[in-house]
C-alpha positions in Angstrom: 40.9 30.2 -13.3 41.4 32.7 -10.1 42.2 31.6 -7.0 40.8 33.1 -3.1 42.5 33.3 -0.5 40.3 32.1 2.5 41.5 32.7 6.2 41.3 29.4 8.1 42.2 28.7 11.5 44.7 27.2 12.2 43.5 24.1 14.1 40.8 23.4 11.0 43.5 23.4 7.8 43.4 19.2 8.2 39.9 19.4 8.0 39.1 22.0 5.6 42.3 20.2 2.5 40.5 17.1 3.3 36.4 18.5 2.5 38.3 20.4 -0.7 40.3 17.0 -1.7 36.5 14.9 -1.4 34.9 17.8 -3.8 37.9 17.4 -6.3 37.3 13.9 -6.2 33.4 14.0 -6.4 33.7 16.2 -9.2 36.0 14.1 -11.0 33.3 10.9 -11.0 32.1 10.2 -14.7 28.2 8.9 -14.0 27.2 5.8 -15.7 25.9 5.4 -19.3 24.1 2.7 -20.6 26.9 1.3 -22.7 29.3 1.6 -19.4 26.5 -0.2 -17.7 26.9 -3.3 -20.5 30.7 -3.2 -20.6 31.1 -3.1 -17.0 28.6 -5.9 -16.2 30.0 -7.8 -19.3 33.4 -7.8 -17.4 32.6 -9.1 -13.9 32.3 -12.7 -12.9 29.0 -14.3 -12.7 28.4 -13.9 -8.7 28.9 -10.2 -9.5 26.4 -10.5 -12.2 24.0 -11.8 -9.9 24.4 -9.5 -6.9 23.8 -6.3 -9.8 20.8 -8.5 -11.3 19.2 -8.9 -7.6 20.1 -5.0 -6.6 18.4 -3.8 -10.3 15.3 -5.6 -10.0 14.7 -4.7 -6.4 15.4 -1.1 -7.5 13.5 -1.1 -10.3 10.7 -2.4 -8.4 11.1 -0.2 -5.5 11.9 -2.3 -2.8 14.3 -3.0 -0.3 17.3 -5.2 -0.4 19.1 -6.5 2.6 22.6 -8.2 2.4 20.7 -10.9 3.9 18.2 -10.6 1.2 20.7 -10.9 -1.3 22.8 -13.9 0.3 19.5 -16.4 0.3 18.3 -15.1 -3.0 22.6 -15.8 -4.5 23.0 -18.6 -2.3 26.3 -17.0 -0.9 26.9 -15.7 2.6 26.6 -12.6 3.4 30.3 -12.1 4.0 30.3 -13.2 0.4 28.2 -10.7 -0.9 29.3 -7.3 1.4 32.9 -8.7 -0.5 31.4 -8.5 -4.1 30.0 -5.4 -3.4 33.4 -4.1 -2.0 34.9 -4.9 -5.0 32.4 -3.7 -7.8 33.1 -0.5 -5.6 36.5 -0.8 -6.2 36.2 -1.7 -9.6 34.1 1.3 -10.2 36.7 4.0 -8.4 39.3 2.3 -10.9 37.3 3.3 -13.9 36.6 6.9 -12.2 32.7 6.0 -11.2 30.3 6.6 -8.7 30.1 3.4 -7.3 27.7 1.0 -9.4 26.0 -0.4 -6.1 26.1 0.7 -2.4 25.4 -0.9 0.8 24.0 1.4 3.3 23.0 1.3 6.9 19.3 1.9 7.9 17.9 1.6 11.6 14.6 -1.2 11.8 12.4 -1.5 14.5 11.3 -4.7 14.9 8.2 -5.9 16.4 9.2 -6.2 20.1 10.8 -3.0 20.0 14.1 -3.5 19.5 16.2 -1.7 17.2 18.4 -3.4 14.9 21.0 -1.9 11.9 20.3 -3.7 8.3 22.2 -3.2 5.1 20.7 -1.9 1.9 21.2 -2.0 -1.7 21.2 1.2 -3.0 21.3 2.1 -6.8 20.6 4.7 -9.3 17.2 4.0 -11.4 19.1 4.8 -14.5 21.7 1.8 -13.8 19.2 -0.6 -12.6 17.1 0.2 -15.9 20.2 0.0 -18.0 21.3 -3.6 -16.2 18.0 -5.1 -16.7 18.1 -3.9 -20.7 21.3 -4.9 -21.1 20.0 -8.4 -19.7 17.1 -8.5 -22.1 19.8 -7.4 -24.9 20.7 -11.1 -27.1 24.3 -11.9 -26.5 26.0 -10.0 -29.2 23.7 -7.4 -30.2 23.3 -3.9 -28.3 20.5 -3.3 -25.9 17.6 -1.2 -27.0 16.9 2.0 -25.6 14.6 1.9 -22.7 11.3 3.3 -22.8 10.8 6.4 -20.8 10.3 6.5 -17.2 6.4 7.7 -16.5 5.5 11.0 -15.2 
């Protein structure tokens, strides 16, 4: 592989080693596979199970998903469940994966006007289809392929 020299200015090294550092990283990410889908849900303890469960079905339905959302419908708190996510993130980096679920901020208006942050689930389609076959699967057996997404 050849290198480039690129000029940078001096005052914009920090910035520019840490942008190069995050595309070395990103690039290094192995995505998710169905099988890594079923192991890795396999592995974590049951509240994780049912915070992935909650996010998949809410994805694969395409709706939303607060942390509030997910606290009544795990009957945790919602400190509780922005810690699960936290460490299924973690978990994931360990393994070199995108993160398996996200939280992410989103601006609501309500309906006097206000403006108020909430935090969403996000997941990919493909790991919200593969956790819900990999639910369907019988203990013991592999999951079937799932059928493909319409056009």
């Amino acid at each position: 592989m050849d290198y480039v020299m690129v000029p940078v200015p001096e005052e914009h090294v920090v910035d520019v080693m840490q942008h190069v550092a995050r595309l070395v990283a990103k690039a290094s990410v192995i995505p998710w596979d169905e099988e890594s889908v079923g192991e890795f849900f396999d592995e974590v303890d049951e509240a994780s199970r049912s915070v992935l469960s909650l996010a998949a079905r809410s994805t694969s339905a395409g709706k939303e998903l607060s942390d509030d959302d997910a606290a009544q419908g795990t009957e945790l708190s919602v400190r509780e469940i922005r810690s699960i996510v936290s460490d299924l993130h973690q978990e994931a980096l360990r393994s070199k994966r995108e993160p398996i679920v996200a939280l992410r901020e989103s601006s609501v208006v309500l309906r006097n006007g206000r403006t108020v942050q909430k935090r969403l689930f996000v997941m990919t389609d493909a790991v919200a289809r593969a956790i819900r076959s990999h639910e369907r699967s019988p203990i013991g057996e592999p999951p079937k392929a799932p059928a493909p997404a319409p056009e």
